[in-house]
C-alpha positions, 0 to 999 in steps of 0.5 A, a space after each residue: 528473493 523478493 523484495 516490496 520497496 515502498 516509498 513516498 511517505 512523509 510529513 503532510 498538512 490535514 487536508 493534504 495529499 501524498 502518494 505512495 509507490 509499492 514496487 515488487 522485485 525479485 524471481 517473480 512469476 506472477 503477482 495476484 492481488 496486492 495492497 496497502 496496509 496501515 498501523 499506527 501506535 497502540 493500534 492493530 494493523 488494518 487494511 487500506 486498500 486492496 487491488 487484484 490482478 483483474 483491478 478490483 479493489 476494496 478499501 477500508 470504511 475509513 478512506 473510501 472516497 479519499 485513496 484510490 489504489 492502482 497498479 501498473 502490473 508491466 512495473 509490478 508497482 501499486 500506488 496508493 493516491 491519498 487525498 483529503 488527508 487527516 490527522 487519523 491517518 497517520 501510521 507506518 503504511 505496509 504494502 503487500 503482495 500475494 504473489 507466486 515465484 517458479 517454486 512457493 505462492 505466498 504473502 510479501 510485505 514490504 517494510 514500511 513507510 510513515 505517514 505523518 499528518 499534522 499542522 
């Protein structure tokens, strides 16, 4: 059984910053890429952030230069370091993992945390 907690979300000021914590558990063998997803109402899920294995990342247009993605693979925990925080990024955030157990390789999705930004 495996299992993606995400924790550190919440209510932030515009111009605030949070950080989030993804960790993975469970009969895990090896975890590729893993990443951070957002939805907020009325709207398509869209990519964050997105880190593999070997530490590349790619990030959506609309964060770049505000989140960094990192991971502490010893852990199997990524973090999300938003800054700059805007009322737009407010959204139930998912963390992910293509990751692979003794038998399947497959997809995980944590269950979400809120984003609130907002005076």
């Amino acid at each position: 059984q495996v299992r993606l907690v995400e924790s550190g979300g919440g209510l932030v000021q515009p111009g605030g910053s949070l950080r989030l914590s993804c960790a993975a558990s469970g009969n895990i063998f090896k975890i590729n890429a893993m990443g951070w997803y957002r939805q907020a109402p009325g709207k398509e899920r869209e990519l964050v952030a997105r880190i593999t294995s070997g530490s590349s990342t790619n990030y959506g247009d609309s964060v770049k230069g505000r989140f960094t993605i990192s991971r502490d693979n010893a852990k199997n925990t990524a973090y999300l370091q938003m800054n700059s925080l805007k009322p737009e990024d407010t959204a139930v955030y998912y963390c992910n993992a293509d990751l692979a157990t003794m038998t399947i390789v497959q997809t995980y999705w944590g269950q979400g945390t809120q984003v609130t930004v907002s005076s």
